[in-house]
N, C-alpha and C positions, 0 to 999 in steps of 0.2 A: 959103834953106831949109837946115837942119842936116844936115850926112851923118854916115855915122856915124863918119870922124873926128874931127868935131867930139864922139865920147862917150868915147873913150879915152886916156888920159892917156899910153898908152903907143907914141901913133900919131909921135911923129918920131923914136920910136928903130928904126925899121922899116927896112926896107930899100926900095926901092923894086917889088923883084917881091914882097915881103911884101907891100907896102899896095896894092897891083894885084891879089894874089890874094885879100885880104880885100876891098878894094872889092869885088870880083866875087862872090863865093860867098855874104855874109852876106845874108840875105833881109828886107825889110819885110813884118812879119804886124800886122794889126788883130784886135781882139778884143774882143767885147760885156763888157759887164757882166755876169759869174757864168760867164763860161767858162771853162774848166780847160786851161789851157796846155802844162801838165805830170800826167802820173799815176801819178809813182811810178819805183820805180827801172830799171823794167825799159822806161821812156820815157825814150829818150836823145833828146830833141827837139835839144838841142846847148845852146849861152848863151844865153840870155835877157839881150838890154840894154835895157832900158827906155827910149825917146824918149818915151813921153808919157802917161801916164796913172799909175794905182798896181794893185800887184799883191801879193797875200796868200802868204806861204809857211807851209805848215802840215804835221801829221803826222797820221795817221788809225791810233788804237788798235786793236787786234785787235776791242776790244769796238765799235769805231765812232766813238769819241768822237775830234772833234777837238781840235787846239791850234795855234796861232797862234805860227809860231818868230821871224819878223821880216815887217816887208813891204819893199816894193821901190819907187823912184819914179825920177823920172826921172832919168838915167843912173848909176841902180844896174845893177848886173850878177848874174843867177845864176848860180852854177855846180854848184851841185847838180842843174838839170835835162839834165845832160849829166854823166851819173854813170859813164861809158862810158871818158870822160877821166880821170876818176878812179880807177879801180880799186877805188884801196887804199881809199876813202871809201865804207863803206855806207851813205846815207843815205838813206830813203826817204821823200820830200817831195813834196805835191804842190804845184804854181802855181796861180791863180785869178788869175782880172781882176775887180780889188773897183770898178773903174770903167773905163768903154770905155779902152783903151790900145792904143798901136802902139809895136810892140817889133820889134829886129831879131834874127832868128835867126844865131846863126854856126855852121855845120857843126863839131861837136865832132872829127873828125876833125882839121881845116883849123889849129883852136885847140890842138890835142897837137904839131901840129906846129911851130905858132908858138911855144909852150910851149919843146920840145926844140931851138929852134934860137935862139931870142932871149932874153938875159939877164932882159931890161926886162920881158917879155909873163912869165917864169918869175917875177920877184919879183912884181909886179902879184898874179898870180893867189894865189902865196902870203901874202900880205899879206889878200887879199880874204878868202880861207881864215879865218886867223886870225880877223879881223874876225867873219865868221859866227859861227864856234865861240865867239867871245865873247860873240858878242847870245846864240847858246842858253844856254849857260853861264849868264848872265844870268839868264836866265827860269825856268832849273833852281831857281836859288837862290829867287827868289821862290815858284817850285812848292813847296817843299820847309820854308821858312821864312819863310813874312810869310803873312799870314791873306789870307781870300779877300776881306774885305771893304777890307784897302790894296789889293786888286790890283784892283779891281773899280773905286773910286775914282782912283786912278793910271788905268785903263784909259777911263773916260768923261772926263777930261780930255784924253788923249791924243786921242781923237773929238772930242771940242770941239773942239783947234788945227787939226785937219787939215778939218775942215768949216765952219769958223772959223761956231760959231753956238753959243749955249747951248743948244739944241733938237739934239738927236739922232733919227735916226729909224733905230733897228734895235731887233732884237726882241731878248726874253732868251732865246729860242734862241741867234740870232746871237754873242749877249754869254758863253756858255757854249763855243761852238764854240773863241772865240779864246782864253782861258783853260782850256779842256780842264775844264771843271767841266760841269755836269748842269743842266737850263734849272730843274728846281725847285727849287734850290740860289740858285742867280741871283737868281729869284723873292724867293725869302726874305731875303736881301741888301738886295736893291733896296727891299722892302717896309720893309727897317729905314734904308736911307736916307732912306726918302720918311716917315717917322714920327717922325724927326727932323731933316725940315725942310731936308736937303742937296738931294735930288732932289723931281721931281714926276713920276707917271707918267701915260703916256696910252699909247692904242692904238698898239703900232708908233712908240713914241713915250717919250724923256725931258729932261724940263726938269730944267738942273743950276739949283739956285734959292741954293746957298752957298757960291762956288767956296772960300770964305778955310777953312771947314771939312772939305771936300771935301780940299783938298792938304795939311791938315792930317795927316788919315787916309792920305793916299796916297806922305806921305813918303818912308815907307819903302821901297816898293815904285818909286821913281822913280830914274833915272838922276842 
């Protein structure tokens, strides 16, 4: 059975009261499918590491609309839900469990401290930093410049490999939510996919029917 030094890359540069007082303090949380782990900035729950499931990081607009900044799998790390450690970083994100997961919690406290006193656990975290700020970065640019319809395409193949199935089962709410678009926007999209022959829709429901076309369109918008 995995502990959790088996998730950190930075666990044999510890000390040994280091990885005695992280054994001890970090906690095992399970958590359904659609529960919110995190709510924002003023919810310093601490790190979030992912053992086992996948987990949605997103942001929620004054007007309510969301957007999808990265997701999380297993032994990914957040550190934005422990924004407490951070100070200087306003970010205000919340977590979800996009399917049941068990994750361990590390006392954001316990983690500043490991931060201020070990070189390895300080580059780590800064690295991870970067990393984030890049995936947003990322996605700014496609918010900004590539149409909705490469990013919509990029986005149901990205669904495909992770559910590894040409069938999709979310709604164009859902598909709105992660791209921070409007579900009659989606609609419209999707209606122009299915009209020429990329997708097929159904209830809660979409058949990709032309991948070779489909990544055609999504080029641009792919990594």
């Amino acid at each position: 059975m995995n502990r959790i030094c088996d998730y950190l890359p930075f666990w044999k540069d510890l000390s040994e009261d280091q990885r005695s007082l992280l054994q001890n303090s970090a906690r095992e949380r399970s958590y359904k499918k659609g529960e919110i782990l995190h709510g924002g900035s003023e919810d310093c729950v601490g790190l979030v590491l992912v053992k086992r499931g996948q987990l949605r990081v997103y942001t929620v607009s004054d007007e309510g609309k969301e957007l999808t900044l990265y997701r999380l799998f297993e032994r990914d790390m957040c550190l934005f839900s422990a924004s407490c450690v951070l100070p200087s970083v306003q970010f205000d994100i919340m977590v979800l469990a996009e399917a049941d997961s068990e994750v361990y919690m590390i006392p954001p406290l316990l983690y500043r401290t490991l931060m201020d006193s070990s070189i390895a656990v300080a580059n780590y975290t800064n690295e991870l930093m970067a990393s984030h700020f890049s995936e947003v970065m990322w996605l700014m640019d496609k918010i900004m410049n590539k149409k909705l319809d490469s990013r919509l395409a990029a986005f149901l193949l990205e669904e495909r490999e992770l559910v590894g199935s040409d069938t999709i089962k979310i709604t164009h709410e859902q598909i709105a939510n992660h791209l921070g678009s409007i579900r009659e926007v989606v609609t419209r999209v999707l209606n122009y996919l299915c009209s020429e022959g990329m997708v097929r829709l159904g209830r809660g429901s979409i058949l990709l029917t032309d991948l070779k076309r489909l990544a055609e369109l999504a080029e641009s918008s792919r990594r």
